[in-house]
N, C-alpha and C positions, 0 to 999 in steps of 0.2 A: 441612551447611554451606550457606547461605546464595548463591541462583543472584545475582551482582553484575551489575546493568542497565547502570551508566554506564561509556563509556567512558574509561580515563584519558587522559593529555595527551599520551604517546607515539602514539595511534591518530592523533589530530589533527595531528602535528607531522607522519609520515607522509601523511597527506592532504596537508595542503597541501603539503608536498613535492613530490607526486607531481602536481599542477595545476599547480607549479612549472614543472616540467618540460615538460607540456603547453603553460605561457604561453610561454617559452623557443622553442621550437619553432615556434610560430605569430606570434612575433615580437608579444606582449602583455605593453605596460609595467601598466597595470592589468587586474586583474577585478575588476566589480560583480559581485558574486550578491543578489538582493534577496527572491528567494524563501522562503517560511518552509521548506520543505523541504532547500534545498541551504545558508539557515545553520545549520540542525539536524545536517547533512552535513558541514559543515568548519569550524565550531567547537564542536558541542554544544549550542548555545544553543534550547532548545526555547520557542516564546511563541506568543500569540495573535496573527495576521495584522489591524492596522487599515491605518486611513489613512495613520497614523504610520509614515515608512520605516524598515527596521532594515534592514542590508546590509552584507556583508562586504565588504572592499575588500583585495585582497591584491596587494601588488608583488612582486616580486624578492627585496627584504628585510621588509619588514613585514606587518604582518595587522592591521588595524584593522576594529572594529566599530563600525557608527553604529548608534547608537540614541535615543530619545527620553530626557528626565530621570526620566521613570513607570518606565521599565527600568534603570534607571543597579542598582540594590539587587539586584535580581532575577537580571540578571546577573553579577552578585560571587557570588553564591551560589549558581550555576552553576558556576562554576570556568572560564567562556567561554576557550575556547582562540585569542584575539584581546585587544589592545588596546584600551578604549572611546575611542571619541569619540561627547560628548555634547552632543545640542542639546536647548535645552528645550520646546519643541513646535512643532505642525505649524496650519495653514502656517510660522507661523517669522515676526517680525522679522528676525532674525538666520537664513535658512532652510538646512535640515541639511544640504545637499549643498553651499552655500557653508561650512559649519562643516568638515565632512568635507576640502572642497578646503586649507582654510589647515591642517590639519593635514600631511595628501602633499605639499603644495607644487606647483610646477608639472610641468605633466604635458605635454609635447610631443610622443610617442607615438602609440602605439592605446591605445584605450580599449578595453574588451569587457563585453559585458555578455549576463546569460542572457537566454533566448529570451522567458520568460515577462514580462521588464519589461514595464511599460505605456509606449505609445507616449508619454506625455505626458512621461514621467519620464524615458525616453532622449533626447526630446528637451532636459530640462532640462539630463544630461549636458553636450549640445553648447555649450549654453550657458556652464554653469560651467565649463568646457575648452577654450575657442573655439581653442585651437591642440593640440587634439591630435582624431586622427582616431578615432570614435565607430562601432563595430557592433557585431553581435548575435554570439554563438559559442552550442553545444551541447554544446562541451569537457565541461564537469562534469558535463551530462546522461546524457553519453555511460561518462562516467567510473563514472560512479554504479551500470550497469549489473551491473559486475564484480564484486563482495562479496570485501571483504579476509576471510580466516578469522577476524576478532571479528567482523564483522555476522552471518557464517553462525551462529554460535555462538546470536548473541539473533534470528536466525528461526528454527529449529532448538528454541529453547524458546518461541517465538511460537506454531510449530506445534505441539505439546504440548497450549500451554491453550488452544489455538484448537479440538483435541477434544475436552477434555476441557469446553468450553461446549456441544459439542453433545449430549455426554453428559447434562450436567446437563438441558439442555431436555428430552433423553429423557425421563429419571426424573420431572421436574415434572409431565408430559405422563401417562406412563403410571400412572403414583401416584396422579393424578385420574380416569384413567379404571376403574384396577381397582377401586379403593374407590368408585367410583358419585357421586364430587365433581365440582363444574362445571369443565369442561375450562378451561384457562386460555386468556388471548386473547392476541391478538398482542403488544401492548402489556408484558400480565404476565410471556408470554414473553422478552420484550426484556428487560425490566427485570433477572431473575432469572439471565441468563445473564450478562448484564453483571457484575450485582453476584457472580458464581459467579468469574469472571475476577478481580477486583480483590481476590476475595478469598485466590484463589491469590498475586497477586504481594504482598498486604500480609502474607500466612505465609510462604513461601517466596524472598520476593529480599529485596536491602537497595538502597538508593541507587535508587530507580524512579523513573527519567525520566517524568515528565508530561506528556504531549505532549497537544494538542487531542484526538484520538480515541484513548483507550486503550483500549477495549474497545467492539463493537456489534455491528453484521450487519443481516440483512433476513430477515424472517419473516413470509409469509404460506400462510395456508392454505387450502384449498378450492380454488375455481374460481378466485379471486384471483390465486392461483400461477400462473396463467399471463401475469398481468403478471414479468415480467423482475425489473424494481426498481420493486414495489408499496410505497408506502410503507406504515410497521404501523397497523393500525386497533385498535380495542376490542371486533371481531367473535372470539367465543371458537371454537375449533377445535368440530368436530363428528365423532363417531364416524364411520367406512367412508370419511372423505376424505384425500386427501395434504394433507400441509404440506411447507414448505420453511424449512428450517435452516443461511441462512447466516451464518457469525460467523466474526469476527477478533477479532485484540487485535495493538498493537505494545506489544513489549520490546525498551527499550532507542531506543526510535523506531523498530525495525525491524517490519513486517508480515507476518503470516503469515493465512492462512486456512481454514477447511477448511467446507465443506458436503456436508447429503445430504435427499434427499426422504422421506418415510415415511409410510406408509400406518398411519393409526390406527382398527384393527378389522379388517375384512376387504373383502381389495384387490379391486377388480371384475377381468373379463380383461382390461381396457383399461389397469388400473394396471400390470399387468403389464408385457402387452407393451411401452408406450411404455418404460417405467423399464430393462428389459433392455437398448432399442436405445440410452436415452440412456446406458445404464452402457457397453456396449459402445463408443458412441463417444467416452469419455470416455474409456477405458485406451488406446482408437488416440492420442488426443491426447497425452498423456502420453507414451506409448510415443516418440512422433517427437518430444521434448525432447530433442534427442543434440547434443551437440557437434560441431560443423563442416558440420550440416544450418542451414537456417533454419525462422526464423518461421514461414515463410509454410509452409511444407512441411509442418509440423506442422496447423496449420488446416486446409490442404487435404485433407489424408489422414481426419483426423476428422470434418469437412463432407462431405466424397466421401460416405464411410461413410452417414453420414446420409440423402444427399439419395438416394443408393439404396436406401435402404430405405422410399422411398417419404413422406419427415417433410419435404421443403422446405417448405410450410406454416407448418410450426412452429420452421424454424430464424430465432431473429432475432437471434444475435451471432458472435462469432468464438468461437475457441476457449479465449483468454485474455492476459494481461498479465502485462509484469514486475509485483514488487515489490520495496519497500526501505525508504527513509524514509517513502515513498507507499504505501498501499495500490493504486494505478495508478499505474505508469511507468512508461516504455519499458526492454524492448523490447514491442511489440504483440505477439500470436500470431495473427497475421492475416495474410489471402495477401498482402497489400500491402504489407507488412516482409519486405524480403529480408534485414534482420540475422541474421546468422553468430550460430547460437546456441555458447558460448565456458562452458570451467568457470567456475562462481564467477556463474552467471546464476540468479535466484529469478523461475520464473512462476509463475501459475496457469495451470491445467489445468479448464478446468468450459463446453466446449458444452454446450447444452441442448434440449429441445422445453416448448414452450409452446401447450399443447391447449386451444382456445378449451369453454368447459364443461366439462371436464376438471380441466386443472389444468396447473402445471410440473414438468418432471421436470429435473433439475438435481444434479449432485455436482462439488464442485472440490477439487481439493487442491493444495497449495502446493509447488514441486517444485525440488529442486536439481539443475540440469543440473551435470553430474560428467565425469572422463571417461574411465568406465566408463560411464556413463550414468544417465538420470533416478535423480533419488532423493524419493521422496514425503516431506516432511517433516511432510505429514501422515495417519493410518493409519485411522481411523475405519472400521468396517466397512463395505461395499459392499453385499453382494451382497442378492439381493430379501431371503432368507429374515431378512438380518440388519435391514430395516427395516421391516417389517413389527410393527408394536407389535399384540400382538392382546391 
């Protein structure tokens, strides 16, 4: 049977619902959301972010979506869990947020709007509203945190082909190196995992959401790897070096991730050692994903780890981030978020070291806090012996 990517209209009518209740509470006759991620979030509507504003506007009673005339089509065939209202382009004679106003009518109110607007736009709010009172909320940012049981569901098989792309690069990888063919480069790597991803969801699902990024990662190898986020070059991997293999995919618009480092040939002592402490302090991270701990507490215990083992040098991030519609969004796994980790929260799990002439040592997995506790939703083998491609 066929895994089903989109959500139907009962998921949506429960959201907003439940932002409902949120505005109700904070005393908000409007919410703008303008973002392309929180209207992929509470209507379905998945599109390419321009100039042109597209935003959900949800009262009390209605759910209207602004969009440009180029969208009007695109979104009928979405099934957009919103109303349209359509202007025909930007800037506008007729400009969209006065097209948007005459349909709501007057608004005397708060206005609210996500964190992310631009300063220019919230101010045009004030403008088209001049009687009703305009500021920022994190309401839905914040909402977004908590994964109703159908998001876990499409990260859950996010994480699936999120390993099963790093499997694929395995085999590309060692398939060139046993038969004595030119190692493939970063590039070709990229390409092939990708297209190994889309090829899962065009066999195996029906109805797949298209979101901007359905499938990629970051892959570099060598001494490279100890850039963080190196972008990919056309440098083909080389025998007795690590590479790094991270890769995502969202289903459904949801994210999921999984990465691991590997030694292709034979590892020096140095690949060793660092890859043990960064494995080790990669399952403390994970480990402290518990519900009713926070963020920071997790970071800390995994850094600690670290930095006494003598790696501060080579620590240059935290320990990790939610995800959801984003491949990054809050909550942080950093000491600096004291958010109450809560079931129903997706981080990643991936500190690392970064060995200048060396290389990076890096593994993340994608984790559902529970509450029983952590759960990896993704499994990809770990341990040295298992990445060791000889």
């Amino acid at each position: 049977m066929a895994f089903v990517q989109r959500l139907g209209p009962e998921f949506y009518e429960k959201v907003q619902r439940d932002i409902r209740a949120g505005m109700a509470a904070a005393g908000i006759d409007l919410l703008l959301l303008d973002a392309a991620d929180d209207v992929l979030y509470t209507t379905g509507f998945a599109f390419r972010p321009n100039e042109r504003p597209i935003a959900l506007a949800l009262t009390a009673q209605s759910a209207f979506l602004l969009i440009p005339e180029l969208e009007r089509d695109y979104a009928l065939s979405q099934k957009v869990a919103a109303d349209s209202v359509v202007y025909f382009e930007f800037p506008g004679v007729d400009r969209p947020f006065d097209v948007l106003a005459r349909a709501l009518g007057p608004i005397r109110g708060t206005i609210a709007h996500g964190y992310g607007m631009s300063v220019g736009r919230a101010a045009e709010l004030a403008t088209t509203w001049p009687d009703a009172h305009v500021i920022p909320t994190g309401m839905v940012t914040t909402m977004r945190q908590i994964k109703y049981p159908e998001e876990v569901r499409l990260h859950r098989e996010a994480g699936r082909i999120s390993d099963a792309m790093v499997q694929s690069g395995v085999d590309l990888v060692t398939e060139a190196f046993r038969s004595g063919k030119p190692l493939p480069s970063e590039i070709e790597l990229e390409r092939h995992v990708v297209r190994h991803a889309l090829d899962i969801m065009a066999n195996e699902h029906e109805d797949v959401l298209h979101v901007a990024t359905l499938a990629g990662g970051l892959i570099n190898g060598g001494v490279k790897s100890a850039f963080p986020h190196g972008i990919e070059s056309a440098r083909r991997l080389e025998p007795n070096e690590i590479f790094i293999l991270s890769l995502g995919c969202r289903v459904g618009g949801r994210a999921s991730e999984s990465e691991r480092t590997f030694v292709l040939g034979t590892p020096s002592k140095e690949h060793e050692t660092y890859y043990r402490i960064a494995q080790e302090g990669q399952r403390i991270g994970t480990a402290g994903l518990i519900a009713g701990e926070t963020c920071a507490s997790a970071d800390v215990a995994a850094l600690s780890y670290l930095h006494g083992q003598g790696m501060t040098p080579f620590v240059k991030h935290r320990v990790g981030h939610g995800m959801g519609v984003a491949f990054h969004e809050s909550p942080w796994v950093e000491a600096g978020d004291q958010t109450l980790l809560k079931p129903g929260m997706v981080c990643s799990s991936e500190p690392g070291l970064y060995v200048p002439g060396v290389g990076g040592f890096r593994l993340a997995d994608t984790v559902l806090v529970t509450a029983d506790g952590p759960e990896s939703l993704t499994v990809y083998p770990r341990n040295f012996e298992d990445i060791v491609l000889a």
